[in-house]
Every structure is written in C-alpha cells, then in structure tokens.
C-alpha positions in Angstrom: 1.8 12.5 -7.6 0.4 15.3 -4.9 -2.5 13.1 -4.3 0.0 10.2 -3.1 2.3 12.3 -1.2 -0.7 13.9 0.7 -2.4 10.3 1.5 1.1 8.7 2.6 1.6 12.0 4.7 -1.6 11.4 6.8 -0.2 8.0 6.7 2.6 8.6 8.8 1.0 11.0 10.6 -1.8 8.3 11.6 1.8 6.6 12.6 2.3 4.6 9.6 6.1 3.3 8.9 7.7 6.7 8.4 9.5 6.0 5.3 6.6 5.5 3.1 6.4 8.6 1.0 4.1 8.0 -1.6 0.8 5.9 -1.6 -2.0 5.5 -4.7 -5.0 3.3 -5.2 -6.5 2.8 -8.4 -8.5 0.3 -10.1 -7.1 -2.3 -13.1 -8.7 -3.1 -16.2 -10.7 -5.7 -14.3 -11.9 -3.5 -11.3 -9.3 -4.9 -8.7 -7.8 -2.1 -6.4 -4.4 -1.8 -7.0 -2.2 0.3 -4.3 1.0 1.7 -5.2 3.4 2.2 -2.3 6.7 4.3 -2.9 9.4 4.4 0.0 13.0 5.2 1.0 13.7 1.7 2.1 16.4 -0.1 0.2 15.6 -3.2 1.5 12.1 -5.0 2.4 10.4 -5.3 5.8 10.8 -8.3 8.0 7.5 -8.0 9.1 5.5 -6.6 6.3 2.8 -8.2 7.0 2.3 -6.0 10.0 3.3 -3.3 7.7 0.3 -4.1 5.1 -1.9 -5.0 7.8 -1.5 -1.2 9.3 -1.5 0.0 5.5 -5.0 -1.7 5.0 -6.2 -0.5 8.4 -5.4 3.2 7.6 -6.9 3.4 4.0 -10.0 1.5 4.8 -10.5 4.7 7.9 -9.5 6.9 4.9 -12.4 5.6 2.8 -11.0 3.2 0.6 -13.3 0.1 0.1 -11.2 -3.0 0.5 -13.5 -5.7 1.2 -13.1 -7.2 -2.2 -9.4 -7.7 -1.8 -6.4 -5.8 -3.3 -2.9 -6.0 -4.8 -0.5 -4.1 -2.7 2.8 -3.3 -4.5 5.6 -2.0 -2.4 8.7 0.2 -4.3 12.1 0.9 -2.9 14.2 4.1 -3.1 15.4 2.9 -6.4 12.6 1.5 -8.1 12.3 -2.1 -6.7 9.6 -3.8 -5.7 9.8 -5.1 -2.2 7.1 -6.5 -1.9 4.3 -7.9 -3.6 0.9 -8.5 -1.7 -2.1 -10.5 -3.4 -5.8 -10.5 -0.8 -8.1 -11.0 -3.6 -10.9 -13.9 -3.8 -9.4 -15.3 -6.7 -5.7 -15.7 -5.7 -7.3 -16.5 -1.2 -10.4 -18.3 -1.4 
C-alpha cells in the first residue's frame, strides 16, 4: 500500500481532510474507476459531499481521468465503510 500512502500524503498536503491515510484508484472488471479511501475516522463525515468533491478535485490535478464517473468507497479506522459514493452514467444519468 506505498502507492496509497504516498497519494493520500500529497492529499493532505494539497489540504485534503487530514485523516485520510490511504487513497487507491483502480479499475473493475468493467473499466469503472474504483477509489479506495482508508482513514482514522470512526465515524462518517457530515458533509462528505464537500469531502468527495475536494477528493475528486485533487486526483483529477493528480492525473486521474474522472470524467466517466467513479465509485468512491470510504473505510473507517476499523474497517467500515463510511461511505459509499456512486458518479457513474449508469447509476446519474
């Protein structure tokens, strides 16, 4: 997980949410982007959509092409998911 530690370190650096400590994008079977967030957060953000819309602004400066959607999947310190976050054509028309 270097890779993801790295990216979620210029993350915060770029003044992301400062308890986001991992971050990977990778494509699914079908060629949908697929990020994987990890953080220390036990609980999920009141305003994540602020939180994904700063997430979304920082990888697309980073070079990541998200103009065709993505699913955004937020863990918690313990393994939760916190959030789910579905921008793809077929789930937003």
């Amino acid at each position: 997980m270097p890779a993801a530690k790295e990216l979620a370190d210029r993350y915060r650096k770029a003044g992301g949410a400062a308890d986001v400590y991992g971050i990977r994008s990778a494509k699914d079977r079908e060629g949908v982007l697929v990020l994987t967030v990890w953080t220390h957060r036990k609980t999920y953000y009141k305003n994540f959509d602020d939180v994904a819309t700063g997430m979304a602004s920082f990888l697309t400066r980073e070079g990541v092409r998200l103009h065709q959607g993505y699913l955004l999947n937020l863990y918690g310190s313990d393994g939760t998911r916190l959030h789910s976050y579905d921008t793809t054509p077929v789930h937003n028309p």
